[in-house]
C-alpha positions in Angstrom: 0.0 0.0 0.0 1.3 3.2 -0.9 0.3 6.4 0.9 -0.6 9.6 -0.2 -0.4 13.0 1.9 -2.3 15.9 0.2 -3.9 19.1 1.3 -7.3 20.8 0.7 -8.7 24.4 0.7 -11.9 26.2 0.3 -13.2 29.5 1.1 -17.1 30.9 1.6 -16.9 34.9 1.2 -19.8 36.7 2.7 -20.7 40.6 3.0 -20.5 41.6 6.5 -23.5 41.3 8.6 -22.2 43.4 11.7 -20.4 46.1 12.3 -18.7 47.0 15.7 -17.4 50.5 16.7 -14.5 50.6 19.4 -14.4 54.5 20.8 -13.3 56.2 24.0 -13.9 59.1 25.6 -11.1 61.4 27.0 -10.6 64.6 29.0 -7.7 66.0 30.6 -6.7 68.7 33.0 -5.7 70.7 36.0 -8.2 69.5 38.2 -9.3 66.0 38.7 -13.0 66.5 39.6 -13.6 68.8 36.1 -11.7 65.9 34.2 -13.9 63.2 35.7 -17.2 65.2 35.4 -16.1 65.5 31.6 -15.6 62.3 31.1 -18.6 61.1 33.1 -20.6 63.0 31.5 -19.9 62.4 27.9 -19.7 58.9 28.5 -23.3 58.7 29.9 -24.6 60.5 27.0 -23.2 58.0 24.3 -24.3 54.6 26.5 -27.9 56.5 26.3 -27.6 56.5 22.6 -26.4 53.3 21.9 -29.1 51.9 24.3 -31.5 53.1 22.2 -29.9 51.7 19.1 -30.3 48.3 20.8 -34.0 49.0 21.7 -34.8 50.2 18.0 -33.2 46.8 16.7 -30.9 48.8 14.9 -27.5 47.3 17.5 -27.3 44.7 18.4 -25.5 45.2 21.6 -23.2 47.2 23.5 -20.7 47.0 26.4 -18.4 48.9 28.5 -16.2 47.5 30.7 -13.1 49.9 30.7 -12.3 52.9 32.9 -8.8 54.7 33.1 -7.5 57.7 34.9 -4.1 58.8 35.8 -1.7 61.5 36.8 1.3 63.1 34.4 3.5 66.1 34.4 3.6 68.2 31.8 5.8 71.0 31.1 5.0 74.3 29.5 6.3 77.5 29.2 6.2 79.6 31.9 6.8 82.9 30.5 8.1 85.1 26.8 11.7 85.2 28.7 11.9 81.5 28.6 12.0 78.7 30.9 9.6 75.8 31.6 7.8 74.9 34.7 6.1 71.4 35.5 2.2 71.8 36.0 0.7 68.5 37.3 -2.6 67.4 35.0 -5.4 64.6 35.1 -6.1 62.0 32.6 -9.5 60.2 32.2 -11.2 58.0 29.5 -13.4 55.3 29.4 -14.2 53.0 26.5 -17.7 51.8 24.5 -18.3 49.6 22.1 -21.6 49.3 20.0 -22.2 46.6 17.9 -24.6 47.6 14.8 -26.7 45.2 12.4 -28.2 48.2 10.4 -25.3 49.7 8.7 -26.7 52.6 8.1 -27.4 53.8 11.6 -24.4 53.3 12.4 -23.0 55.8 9.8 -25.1 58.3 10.6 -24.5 58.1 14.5 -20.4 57.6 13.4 -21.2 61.4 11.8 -23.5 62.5 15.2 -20.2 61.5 17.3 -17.3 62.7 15.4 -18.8 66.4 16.2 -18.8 65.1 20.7 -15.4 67.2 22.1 -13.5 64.2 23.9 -14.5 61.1 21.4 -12.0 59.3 19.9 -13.3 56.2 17.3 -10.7 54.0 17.4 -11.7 51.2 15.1 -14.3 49.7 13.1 -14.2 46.0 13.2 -16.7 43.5 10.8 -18.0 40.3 11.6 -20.0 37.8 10.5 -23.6 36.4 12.5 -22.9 33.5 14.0 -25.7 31.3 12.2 -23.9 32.5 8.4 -20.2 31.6 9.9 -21.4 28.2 11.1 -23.1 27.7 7.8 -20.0 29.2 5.5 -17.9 26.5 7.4 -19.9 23.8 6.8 -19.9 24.7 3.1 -16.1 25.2 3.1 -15.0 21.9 5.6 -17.0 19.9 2.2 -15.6 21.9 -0.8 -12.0 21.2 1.1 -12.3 17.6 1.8 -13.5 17.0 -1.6 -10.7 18.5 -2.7 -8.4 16.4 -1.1 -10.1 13.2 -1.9 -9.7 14.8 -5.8 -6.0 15.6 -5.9 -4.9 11.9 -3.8 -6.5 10.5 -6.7 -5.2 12.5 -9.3 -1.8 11.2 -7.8 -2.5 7.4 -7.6 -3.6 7.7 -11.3 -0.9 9.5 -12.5 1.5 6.8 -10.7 -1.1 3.8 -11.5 -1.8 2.8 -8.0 -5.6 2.5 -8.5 -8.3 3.6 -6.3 -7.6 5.4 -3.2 -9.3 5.3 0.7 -9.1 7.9 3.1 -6.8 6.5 6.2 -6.8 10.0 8.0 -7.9 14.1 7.7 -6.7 17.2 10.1 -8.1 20.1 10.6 -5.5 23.3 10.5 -2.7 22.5 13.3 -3.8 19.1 14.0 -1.5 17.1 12.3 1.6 16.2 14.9 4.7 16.1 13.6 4.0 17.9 9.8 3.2 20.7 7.9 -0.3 20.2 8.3 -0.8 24.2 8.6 1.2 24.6 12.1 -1.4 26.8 14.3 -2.9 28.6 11.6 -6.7 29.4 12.6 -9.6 27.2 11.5 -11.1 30.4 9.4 -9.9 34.1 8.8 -11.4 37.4 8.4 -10.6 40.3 6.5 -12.3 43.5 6.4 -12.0 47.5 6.3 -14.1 50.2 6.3 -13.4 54.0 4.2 -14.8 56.9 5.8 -16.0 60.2 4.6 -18.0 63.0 6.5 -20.1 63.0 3.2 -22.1 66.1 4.2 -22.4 66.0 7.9 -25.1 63.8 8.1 -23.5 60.4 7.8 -20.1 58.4 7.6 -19.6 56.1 4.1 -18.9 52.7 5.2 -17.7 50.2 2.6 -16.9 47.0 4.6 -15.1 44.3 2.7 -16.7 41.2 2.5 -15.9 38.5 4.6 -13.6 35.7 3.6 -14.2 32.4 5.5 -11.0 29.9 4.7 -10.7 26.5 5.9 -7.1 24.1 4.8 -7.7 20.4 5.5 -4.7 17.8 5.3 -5.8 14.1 4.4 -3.8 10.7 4.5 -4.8 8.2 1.9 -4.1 5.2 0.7 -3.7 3.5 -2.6 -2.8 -0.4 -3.9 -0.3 -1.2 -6.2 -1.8 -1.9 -9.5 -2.2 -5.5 -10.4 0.2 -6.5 -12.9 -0.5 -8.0 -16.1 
């Protein structure tokens, strides 16, 4: 019996079904309470909005579950004649992230927030629901077994071994010992976003679609043809 190692890809793209805005809020200052109120404040007004994003079905969700303040010198000028002098200054920010289904809503409140003093978007991120990943997989764990079962042949014909039986198939990194694809993820995703203030009254989005990827490695088989 001869054996035949071989490798299989497939890939399911998909235009994004969720988008995800990462921001923080951000004051600083010479006095503490004034940064905090800031900050407080601001913050307070955004989780309002996005609630009601999630209540109008247009978010999905959001959450915020990061808070940071700290204390820096900073060192300014003191006068025309020259010379600096050290003033002691607060930091504060805390983060939000709001995760939108209807695309459009979420350009427009991008546009609302870019205007807020102290808001900082600091990315955009695109995903996938979980019900179209799950069914993009299963599409692409088929397509890339199929493929494997395709090429082993193609290699026992083209050396006369005859049919071919599976013995073995790995997922990405399962494979001791090989190059079965090391620790490379199951699936990958790869997406952008271009913005615009377009007017004032909303941000253009153009999300990427969504590349699902899976690479299969199979063991098979394969009898020595009979001679004669």
């Amino acid at each position: 019996m001869t054996r035949i190692a071989v490798e299989g890809q497939a890939t399911r793209t998909h235009p994004a079904e969720r988008g995800t805005v990462n921001l923080h809020v951000a004051f600083s200052g010479t006095l503490r309470n004034d940064v905090v109120d800031q900050v407080a404040r601001t913050h307070t007004i955004l989780v309002e909005q996005a609630r009601a994003h999630v209540s109008a079905g247009a978010a999905e969700k959001w959450d915020s579950d990061s808070v940071h303040s700290y204390v820096y010198d900073d060192r300014v000028k003191a006068s025309q004649a020259g010379g600096k002098q050290r003033v002691r200054r607060f930091r504060a920010s805390a983060r939000l992230s709001v995760t939108f289904r209807d695309f459009e809503a979420l350009s427009t409140w991008l546009a609302d927030i870019m205007d807020v003093d102290g808001v900082e978007i600091d990315r955009i991120s695109w995903d996938l629901t979980d019900e179209t990943r799950k069914t993009l997989l299963a599409e692409a764990r088929i397509e890339a077994a199929e493929e494997t079962a395709v090429r082993a042949q193609s290699y026992a014909d083209a050396l006369g071994l005859g049919p071919v039986a599976p013995v073995a198939i790995y997922e990405a990194g399962l494979r001791g010992g090989g190059n079965g694809g090391g620790n490379a993820p199951m699936y990958a995703m790869r997406a952008s976003a271009m913005a615009d203030a377009g007017g004032g009254t909303q941000v253009e989005l153009q999300p990427r679609d969504i590349d699902v990827d899976i690479t299969l490695s199979a063991d098979y088989e394969a009898g020595v043809a009979a001679e004669g």
